[in-house]
Every structure is written in C-alpha cells, then in structure tokens.
LUMNULUM-892112 format. One record per residue (C-alpha): x, y, z. Coordinates in pm, whole numbers, padded with zeros to 5 digits, always signed. Layout:
<atoms>
XYZ ...
</atoms>
This chain:
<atoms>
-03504-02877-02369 -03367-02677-02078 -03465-02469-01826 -03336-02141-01870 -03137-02004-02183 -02982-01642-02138 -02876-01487-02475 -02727-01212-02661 -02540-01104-02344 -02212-00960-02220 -02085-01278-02092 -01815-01245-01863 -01693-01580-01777 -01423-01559-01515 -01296-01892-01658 -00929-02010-01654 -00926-01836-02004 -01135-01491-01859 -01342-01536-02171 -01532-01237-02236 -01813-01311-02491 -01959-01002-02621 -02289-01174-02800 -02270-01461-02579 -02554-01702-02428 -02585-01947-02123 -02794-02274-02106 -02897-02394-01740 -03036-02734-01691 -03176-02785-01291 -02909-02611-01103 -02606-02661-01367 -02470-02469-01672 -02440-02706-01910 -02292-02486-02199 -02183-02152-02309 -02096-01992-02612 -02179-01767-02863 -02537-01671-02881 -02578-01837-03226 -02440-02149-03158 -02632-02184-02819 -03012-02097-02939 -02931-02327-03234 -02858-02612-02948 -03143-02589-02711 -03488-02477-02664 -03553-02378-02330 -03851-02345-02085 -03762-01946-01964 -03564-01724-02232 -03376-01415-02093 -03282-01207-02375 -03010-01014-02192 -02916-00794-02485 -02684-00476-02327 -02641-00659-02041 -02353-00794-01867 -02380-01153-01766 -02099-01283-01491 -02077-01487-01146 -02266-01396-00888 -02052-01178-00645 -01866-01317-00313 -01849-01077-00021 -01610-01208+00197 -01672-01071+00560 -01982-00935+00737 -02216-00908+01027 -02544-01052+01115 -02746-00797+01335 -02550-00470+01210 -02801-00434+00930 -03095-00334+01142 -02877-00087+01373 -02732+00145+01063 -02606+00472+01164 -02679+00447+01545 -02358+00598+01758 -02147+00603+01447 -02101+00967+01543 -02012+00971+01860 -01836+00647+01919 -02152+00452+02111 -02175+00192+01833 -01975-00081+02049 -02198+00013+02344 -02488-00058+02101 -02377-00360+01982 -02256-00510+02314 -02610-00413+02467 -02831-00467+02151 -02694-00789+02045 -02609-01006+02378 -02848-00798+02631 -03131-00667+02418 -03201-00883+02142 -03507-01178+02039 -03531-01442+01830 -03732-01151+01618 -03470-00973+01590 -03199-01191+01438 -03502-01308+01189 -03583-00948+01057 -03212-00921+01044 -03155-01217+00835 -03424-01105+00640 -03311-00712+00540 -02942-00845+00482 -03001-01127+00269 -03274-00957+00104 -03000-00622+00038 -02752-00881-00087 -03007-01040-00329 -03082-00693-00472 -02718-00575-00509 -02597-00913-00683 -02427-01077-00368 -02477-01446-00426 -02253-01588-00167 -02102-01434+00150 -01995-01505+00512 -02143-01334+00836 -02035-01330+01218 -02337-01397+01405 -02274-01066+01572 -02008-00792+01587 -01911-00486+01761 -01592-00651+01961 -01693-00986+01897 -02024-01006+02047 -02152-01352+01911 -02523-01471+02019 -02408-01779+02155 -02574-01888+02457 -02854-02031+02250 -02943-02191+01950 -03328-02066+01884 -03141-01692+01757 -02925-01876+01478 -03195-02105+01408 -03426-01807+01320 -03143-01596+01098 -03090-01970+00884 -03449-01962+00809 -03473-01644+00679 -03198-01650+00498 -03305-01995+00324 -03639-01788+00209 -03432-01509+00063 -03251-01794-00159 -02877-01649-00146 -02585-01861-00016 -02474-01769+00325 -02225-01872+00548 -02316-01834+00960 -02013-01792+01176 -02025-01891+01535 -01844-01959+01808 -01660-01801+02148 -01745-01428+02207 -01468-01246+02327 -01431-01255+02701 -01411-01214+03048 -01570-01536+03049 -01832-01638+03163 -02024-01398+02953 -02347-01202+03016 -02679-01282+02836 -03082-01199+02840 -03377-01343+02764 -03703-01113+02650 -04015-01266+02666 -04258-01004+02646 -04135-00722+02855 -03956-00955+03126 -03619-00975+03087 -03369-01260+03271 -03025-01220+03330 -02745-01522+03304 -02402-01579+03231 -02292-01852+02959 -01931-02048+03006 -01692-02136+02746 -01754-02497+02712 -02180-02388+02708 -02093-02109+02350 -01901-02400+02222 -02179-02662+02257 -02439-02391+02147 -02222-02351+01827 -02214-02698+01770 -02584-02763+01772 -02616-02457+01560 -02372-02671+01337 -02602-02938+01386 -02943-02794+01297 -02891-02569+01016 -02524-02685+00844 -02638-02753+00464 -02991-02649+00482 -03184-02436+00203 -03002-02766-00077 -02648-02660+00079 -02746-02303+00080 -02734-02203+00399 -02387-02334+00545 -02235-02286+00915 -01894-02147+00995 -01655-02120+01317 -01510-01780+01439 -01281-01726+01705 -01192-01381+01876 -00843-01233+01751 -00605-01241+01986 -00392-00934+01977 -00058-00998+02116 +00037-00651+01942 -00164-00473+02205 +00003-00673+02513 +00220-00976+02533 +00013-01284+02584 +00173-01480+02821 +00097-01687+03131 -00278-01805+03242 -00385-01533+02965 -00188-01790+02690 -00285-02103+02890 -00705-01985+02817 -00655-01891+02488 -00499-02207+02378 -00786-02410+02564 -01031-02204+02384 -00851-02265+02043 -00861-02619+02106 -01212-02613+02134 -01270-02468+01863 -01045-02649+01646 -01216-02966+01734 -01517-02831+01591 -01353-02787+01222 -01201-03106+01236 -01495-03253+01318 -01730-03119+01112 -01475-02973+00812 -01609-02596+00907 -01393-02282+00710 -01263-02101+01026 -01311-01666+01060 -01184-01381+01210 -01220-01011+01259 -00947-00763+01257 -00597-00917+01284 -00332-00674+01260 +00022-00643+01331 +00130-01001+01399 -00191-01158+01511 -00128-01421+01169 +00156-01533+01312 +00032-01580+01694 -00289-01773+01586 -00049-02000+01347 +00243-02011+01584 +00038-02090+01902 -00298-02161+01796 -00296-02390+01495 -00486-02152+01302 -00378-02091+00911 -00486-02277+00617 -00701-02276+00338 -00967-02316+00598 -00931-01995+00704 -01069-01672+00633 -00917-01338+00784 -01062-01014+00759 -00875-00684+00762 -00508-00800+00813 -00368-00451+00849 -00027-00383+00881 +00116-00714+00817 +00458-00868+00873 +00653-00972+00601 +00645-01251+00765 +00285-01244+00775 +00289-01201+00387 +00458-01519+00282 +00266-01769+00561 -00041-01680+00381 +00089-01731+00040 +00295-02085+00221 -00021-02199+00442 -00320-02081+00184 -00437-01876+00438 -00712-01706+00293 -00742-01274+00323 -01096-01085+00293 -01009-00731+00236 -01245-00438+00310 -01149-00147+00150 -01461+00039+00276 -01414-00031+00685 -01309+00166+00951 -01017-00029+00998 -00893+00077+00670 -00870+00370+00764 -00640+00337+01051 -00404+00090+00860 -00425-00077+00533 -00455-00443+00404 -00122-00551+00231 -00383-00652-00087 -00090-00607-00361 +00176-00731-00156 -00065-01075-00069 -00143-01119-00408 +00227-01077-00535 +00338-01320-00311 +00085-01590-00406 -00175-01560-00127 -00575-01584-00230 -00756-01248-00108 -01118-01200-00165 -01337-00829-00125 -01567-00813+00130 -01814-00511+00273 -01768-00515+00661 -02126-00427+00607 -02404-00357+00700 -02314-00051+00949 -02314+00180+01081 -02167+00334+00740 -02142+00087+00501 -02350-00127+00262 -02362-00446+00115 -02328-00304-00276 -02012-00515-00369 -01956-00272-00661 -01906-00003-00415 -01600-00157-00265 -01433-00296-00565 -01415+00084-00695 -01304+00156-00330 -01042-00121-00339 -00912+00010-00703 -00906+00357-00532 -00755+00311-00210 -00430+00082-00287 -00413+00338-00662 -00381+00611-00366 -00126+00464-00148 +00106+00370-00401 +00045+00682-00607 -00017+00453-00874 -00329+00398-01081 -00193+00089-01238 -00212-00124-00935 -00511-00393-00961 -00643-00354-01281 -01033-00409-01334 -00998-00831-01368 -00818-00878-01064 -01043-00650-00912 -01393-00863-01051 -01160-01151-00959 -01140-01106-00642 -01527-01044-00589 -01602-01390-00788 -01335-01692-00827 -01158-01549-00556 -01450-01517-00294 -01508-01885-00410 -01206-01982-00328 -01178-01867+00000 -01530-02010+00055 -01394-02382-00091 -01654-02358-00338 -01439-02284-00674 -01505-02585-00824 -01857-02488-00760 -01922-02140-00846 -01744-01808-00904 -01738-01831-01273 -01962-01945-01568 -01818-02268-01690 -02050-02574-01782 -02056-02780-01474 -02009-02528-01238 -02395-02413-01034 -02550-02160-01204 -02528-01880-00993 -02567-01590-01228 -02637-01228-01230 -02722-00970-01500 -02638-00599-01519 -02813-00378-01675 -02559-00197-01896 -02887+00032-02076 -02831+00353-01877 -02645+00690-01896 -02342+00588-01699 -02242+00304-01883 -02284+00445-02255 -02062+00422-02478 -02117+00010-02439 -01837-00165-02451 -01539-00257-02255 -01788-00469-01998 -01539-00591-01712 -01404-00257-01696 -01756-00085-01713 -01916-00332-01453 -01597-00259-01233 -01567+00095-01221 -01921+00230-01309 -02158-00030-01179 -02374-00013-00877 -02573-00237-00696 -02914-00115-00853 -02793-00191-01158 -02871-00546-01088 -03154-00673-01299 -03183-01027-01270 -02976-01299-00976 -03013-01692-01050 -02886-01928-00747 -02877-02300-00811 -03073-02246-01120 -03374-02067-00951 -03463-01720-01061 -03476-01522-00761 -03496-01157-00898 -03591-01046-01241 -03647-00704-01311 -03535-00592-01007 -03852-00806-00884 -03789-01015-00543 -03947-01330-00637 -03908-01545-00330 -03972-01322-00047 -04190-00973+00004 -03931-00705+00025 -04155-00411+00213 -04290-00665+00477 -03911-00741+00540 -03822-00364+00556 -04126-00280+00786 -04022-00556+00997 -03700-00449+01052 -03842-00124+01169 -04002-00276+01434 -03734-00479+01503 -03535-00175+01605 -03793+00000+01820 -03823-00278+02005 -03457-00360+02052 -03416+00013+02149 -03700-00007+02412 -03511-00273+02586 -03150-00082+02639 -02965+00194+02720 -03027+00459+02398 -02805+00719+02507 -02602+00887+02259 -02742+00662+01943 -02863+00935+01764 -02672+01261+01917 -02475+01422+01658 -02189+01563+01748 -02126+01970+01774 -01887+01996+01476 -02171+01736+01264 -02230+02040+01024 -01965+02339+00905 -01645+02140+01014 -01434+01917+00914 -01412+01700+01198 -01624+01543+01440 
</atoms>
C-alpha cells in the first residue's frame, strides 16, 4: 500500500533519459517516489491510500524560480510609472514596514507560487537597491512562518544592505515610530540568528540563504578605503557560508562584476547564485562554466531590457543557468510559464533565430536546473524513484492545448500558471483542484490589503500612483 498513486498521466520525467511517458503513473510512499512507469504496470504494483487519475494531464517536477523578492509582492504597480518604485522600496521596506507586513507578504507570495506550480525558489529579504530588513530578526522570523504554512520550499536570503553604512531603520508600534541606525557587524549578526532560528524549518522546507550587495566596479573603479570595506564586508559574509554551508546570492551583476567578486572577493562557485548577469565578459562566460558558478536568468525584468543575459552563450560553454521571475513587482508575476515563453522569445529575437533553446532546455532550466543551482538535484527537479516527490499536474483539458499531444512542448509554450491543477511537496497534497489545502487564500489576499494601507500610512506616498501624461495615446512614458 502507498500513499498516493497518480495514473494515466503525461509524465514528464526530466530524468537523465528525459523520459516522456504518455500513459504513465507515479507511486509516492511518505515523501518519496518510489516508482514510475507505465500506468499498467504501476496500478498492477500498488494499491494506494489517495488515487489521482490525471488522465490529459501533464505530470512533471515542480518548477524552480531562481531569483525573487520578499516584500515586492504586496507593493505591485506602485511608482512603476514614474520611476518612485526605489523610493518605495527604500521607505516601505527599511522605514515603513512591521513584522505584519513581511507575514502578509510571505503569505500572498508563497501562496501565488503554490497556485502557479512554483515548488522551490529563492527570495532577497527585500529589494529595490538592496534594501534587506536586517536590523532584526522578529521580520524574517514572521515571513519563515508563513511560508512554512503555505507548504512550498523557499529559500530566505539575508545579509548586508547596500550602504553608506551604518544604515537607517524604524520601528512601528502602533502609530509611534523610532528611528536608529544598524552597523555592519549588527546586519551580519542579525543574519546569522535568522540562520539560526529558521534554517531547515517546515522538515527542511523553509531554508536560509546569504546575499551580498553587487559591487559594480563597471560604474567606478573600486579602489582604496572603498576596496578595503568591501573586502571586510565580504569576509563577513563569507564566514557565514563556511560556517553554516549557506548557497550565496546576488542581484544584478553586469559588465565585469563576476570577475571582481571572484577576483577580489572570493565569491564564485557552485554556491553561488547570480541573477541577471548582463553583458558578460567572455571572460565572465568561461569562470562560470570553470568555477560552477551558478546563473538565474530573468527574461521578464527590467534589466533585460537594458542588456541581456548571455543564456546561450552560458549554456554552450558548460555553465548551469536556471529561470527565475524577478517577481513579484511592480510588473511582473510569479507564473514560471510566463517567463520560460519569454526566455524562448527573447534570446529567438536577438539572434534572429527561433531555433535557439528548444522547449527541453527551456523546462530544463525551470526544473533540474533550478535544482541544481539550489544543491538539491539529487533531491528534486525531476521524477525519478528516490528523488522527494515534489510534483505538479497541468491540466492539458482546455482550448489552448487541443490537439493533445506533444506535452513538453505544449506545457512550454502554451501553459499558464492557472493551468495548475494539483502541487504535491514532500508527499503532501497541497492544492488539488486548484483548491489551497493548507492555508485560506482570501484571508491571505485581504490581509495583504491591509498590509499596504498601513505601510502607505506610514511614508511618503508621493508619486505611487500618478500616471504619467503620455500613460494613454503614446508610445512612451
């Protein structure tokens, strides 16, 4: 007898064969897959407790989404039009935000991951330029719990906001606010009792990561006392992977940022995680493919826009990149499908070639991929017996996917999030039927509502929601 027996499914493995089993079944036992095969073979083997008959339905690895940002879910939209959104989410997330607030946060983005397939995925504890909530623990503590509720895996990145140091902070309670700066060595010691409390909670769920701020040479040389700090600071923060064997992130490198943090930082390896990576060095290229320095691409950002991610390049020269959203604002969401159509488009576009990154590599890099960047592929990202049974069904029963067949390119190019029907995690249901079971969706939603108002009635809220003169009937801002 086990637990849960999926049949007469799609079955898209993502195995080192990229089986694709078009009547195919999967047995879970506790959290593991202990076989798969053809549906036949499989309901002749076991009886189980829960049978999902996931006829015309595609049934593959949860989805990895390799960068995004705690707090950006609840301020969507706000300045996106008239370039405030930095002043938003310096003043929201350091000056103008509770313990509340990073819950209800947790809540909506883990909750919007859940429903869109997302079983795995990293986010800063912050954004805008590197705003982390650092100067004390309570605010991570709060976005762990929810997250554990939700049931996803989730990585928490923390560590040094960018500077001048020391760096500005309030407190809310009630309507009093207090004012105080935080050091260095005080949002390094923060991040490691973060570390501390909530590193493998939720059964190894809920997992903590370090960030550090990108340096950006490319902008101006970084030299002197400037070099002298930013080494100290690395130090710090190297200590804290060593010590506690933490996967290392960072927003935005560019133009020869790789080489500066691996040249003068001691920061490449499989440990890390780098989002963007625009305009690369060739240089660049080959120490990520030589140190397994890991790439999350987001075809969907801003920052795509103003330079691209060397994704074919990377991947020719033997370096592991994974998709990621960038979400959840102020323009984009957390629907994983959405940028892997992106991704196909935008790199088809530059070379003026539709045959670069066919539909596999693509789902690759959303799946074994992510999990490899996350030093979890011998864990999950594909449906092999063994491996955690993190899986998710699509619902392949609707206009847009008709006629059926073809499933990794149909789940590729066609799918959307809310084609999601069912996510497992560990072997626990967690939707069915697009049904939330471990958490109450509209009290999450309402919540982060009020979450907002609040947070707005304790800043600056000029400019958040002025559209621009040119918003309508032009074609630029």
């Amino acid at each position: 007898m086990v637990d849960i027996l999926i049949k007469n499914g799609m079955v898209i493995t993502v195995d080192k064969d990229r089986r694709v089993l078009m009547d195919g079944a999967v047995a879970v036992e506790n959290d593991r897959i202990i076989d798969i095969g053809e549906t036949d073979a499989i309901v002749k083997a076991y009886d189980a407790d829960i049978v999902i008959d996931a006829h015309k339905m595609a049934v593959l690895p949860g989805l990895m989404d390799g960068h995004a940002h705690a707090g950006h879910s609840i301020l969507r939209t706000l300045g996106m039009h008239n370039e405030t959104w930095y002043k938003a989410c310096n003043n929201i997330y350091a000056q103008g935000s509770t313990e509340e607030y990073w819950a209800a946060d947790a809540a909506l983005l883990n909750l919007e991951r859940l429903k869109f397939g997302t079983t795995c995925g990293i986010n800063f504890f912050g954004g805008g330029d590197s705003i982390m909530r650092v100067d004390d623990p309570k605010y991570a503590k709060g976005h762990c719990e929810e997250a554990e509720k939700v049931g996803v895996r989730t990585f928490l990145a923390v560590g040094l906001r960018r500077g001048p140091y020391p760096s500005l902070y309030s407190e809310w309670v009630g309507d009093k606010k207090r004012d105080y700066t935080v050091a260095v060595e005080k949002q390094i010691s923060v991040s490691e009792k973060i570390i501390k409390e909530n590193h493998g909670r939720g059964n190894g769920r809920i997992k903590i990561a370090t960030m550090f701020p990108t340096p950006h040479p490319e902008r101006a040389p970084i030299v002197g006392k400037e070099l002298e700090d930013v080494k100290y600071q690395s130090k710090l923060t190297n200590e804290l992977i060593e010590k506690y064997d933490l996967m290392l992130t960072m927003d935005g490198h560019n133009t020869s940022t790789i080489k500066f943090c691996h040249e003068e930082l001691d920061m490449s390896g499989p440990h890390c995680v780098y989002n963007h990576s625009t305009e690369l060095l060739e240089e660049e290229i080959r120490l990520c493919a030589e140190t397994g320095t890991n790439i999350s691409h987001s075809p969907s950002a801003v920052a795509s826009m103003i330079g691209r991610c060397p994704v074919t390049e990377l991947i020719e020269a033997g370096a592991n990149v994974v998709m990621a959203s960038d979400a959840g604002a102020p323009d984009r969401s957390f629907d994983m499908f959405r940028h892997m159509f992106q991704c196909k488009r935008y790199h088809g576009r530059h070379f003026r070639d539709s045959g670069y990154l066919p539909p596999g590599k693509i789902l690759e890099m959303t799946t074994i991929d992510g999990a490899k960047a996350f030093r979890l592929d011998d864990q999950i990202g594909s449906l092999e017996k063994g491996k955690k049974a993190d899986i998710i069904l699509v619902d392949l029963n609707k206009p847009h996917f008709y006629p059926l067949n073809m499933p990794v390119d149909k789940v590729t190019f066609f799918a959307n999030g809310n084609d999601v029907d069912t996510v497992i995690v560990d072997g626990e249901i967690l939707m069915q039927g697009r049904e939330v079971k471990t958490v109450d969706e509209y009290a999450i939603m309402e919540a982060a509502q009020e979450q907002l108002e609040a947070a707005l009635g304790r800043i600056d809220t000029t400019g958040l929601y002025d559209l621009t003169k040119n918003y309508w009937g032009k074609s630029h801002y």
